[in-house]
C-alpha positions, 0 to 999 in steps of 0.5 A: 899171777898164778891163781889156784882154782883147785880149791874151788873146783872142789867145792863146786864138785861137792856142790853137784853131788849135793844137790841129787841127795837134797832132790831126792830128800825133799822127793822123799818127804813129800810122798810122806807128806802127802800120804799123811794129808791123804789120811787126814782128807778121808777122815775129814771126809773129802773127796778125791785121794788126788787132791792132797798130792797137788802142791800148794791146792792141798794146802787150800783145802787144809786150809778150808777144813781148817775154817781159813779161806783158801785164797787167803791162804794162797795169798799168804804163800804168794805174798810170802813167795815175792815179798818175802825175798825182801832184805830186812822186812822180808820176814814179816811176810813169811811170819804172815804165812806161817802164821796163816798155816799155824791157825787152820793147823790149830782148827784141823788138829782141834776137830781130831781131838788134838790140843794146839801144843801139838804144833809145838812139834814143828820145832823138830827140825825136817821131821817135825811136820811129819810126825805132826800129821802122822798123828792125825792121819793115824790117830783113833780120832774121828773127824769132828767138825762141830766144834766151837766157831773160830775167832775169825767167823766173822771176818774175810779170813772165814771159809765161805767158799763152796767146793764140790767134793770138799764138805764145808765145816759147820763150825764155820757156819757152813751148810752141812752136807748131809746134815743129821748122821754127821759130827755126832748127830743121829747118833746117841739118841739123836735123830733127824727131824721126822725120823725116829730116835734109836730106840724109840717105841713107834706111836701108836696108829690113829683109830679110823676117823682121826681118834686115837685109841686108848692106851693098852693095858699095863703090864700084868693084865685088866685090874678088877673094879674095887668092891663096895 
């Protein structure tokens, strides 16, 4: 029986030129996409520019700013990774995933000033994320760590891990580092406890003997005694 294989000689030929257009499309979107999470770290303040460029590690310290754990946040990608591929219940795993990077990208999005309906431009197909972290890595808003607690302060999914180099979020009961000077602190009028508001007129120095002076006369100099 004669059988014609031209048909899908061609259809593999296609396949092969295919597949360099798709690796160098995905090699594309994830030099964007890291260039953006390196922004985005620096306004956070996090240390070494290397970190957003590690595939999944960049995605943990996102998930740290964002007030989730970074091994519940591995755990999701490595349940969603195995489980996932599960025919017909496989994409309850994913959904768990997705759902883990919907809530730290909400907490994220929230301390540069940006309302959770955002996210809503994940639904952009391939460029979606893109112009999501576009905007927060080139916005004109500042980091703002200290914003309410999240709904899960006070459960495993939490950060409460402590890595060097990456500041932990005091909206998620973190130890600031640095403390005052931070997230509006030390600014507007506000100072550190032993330091001296902006503005403030230094106290006047102790007489000898441990007294304090009298006040200085008021403006305009020494008023006369009434007269009888």
């Amino acid at each position: 029986m004669y059988s014609d294989t031209s048909g899908s000689n061609a259809y593999f030929a296609f396949l092969l030129l295919l597949i360099p257009v798709f690796l160098i499309l995905g090699l594309i979107f994830y030099v964007v996409y890291a260039f953006f999470l390196m922004k985005v770290f620096e306004k956070a303040g996090v240390e070494g520019k290397w970190r957003a460029w590690v595939p999944v590690y960049n995605s943990m310290v996102l998930g740290k700013l964002g007030d989730v754990s970074p091994w519940v946040v591995l755990g999701a990608f490595a349940v969603s990774a195995v489980l996932g591929q599960i025919p017909a219940i496989g994409f309850v795993f994913n959904l768990v995933a997705v759902a883990v990077v919907v809530m730290y990208s909400w907490r994220v999005g929230l301390k540069l000033g940006k309302e959770w309906y955002l996210l809503l431009l994940w639904l952009i197909p391939g460029v979606g994320t893109l112009i999501w972290l576009g905007i927060l890595a080139f916005g004109s808003s500042r980091w703002n760590q200290n914003v309410p607690p999240s709904p899960w302060a006070n459960s495993f999914i939490a950060d409460k891990t402590q890595w060097q180099g990456v500041p932990p979020q005091a909206s998620n009961g973190g130890n600031v580092q640095g403390g005052y000077g931070q997230g509006g602190y030390g600014q507007g009028g506000y100072a550190a406890p032993g330091t001296q508001a902006p503005g403030a007129y230094p106290p006047p120095p102790a007489a000898p003997g441990g007294s304090t002076p009298p006040p200085p006369p008021a403006p305009g100099g020494p008023t006369e005694p009434p007269r009888p």
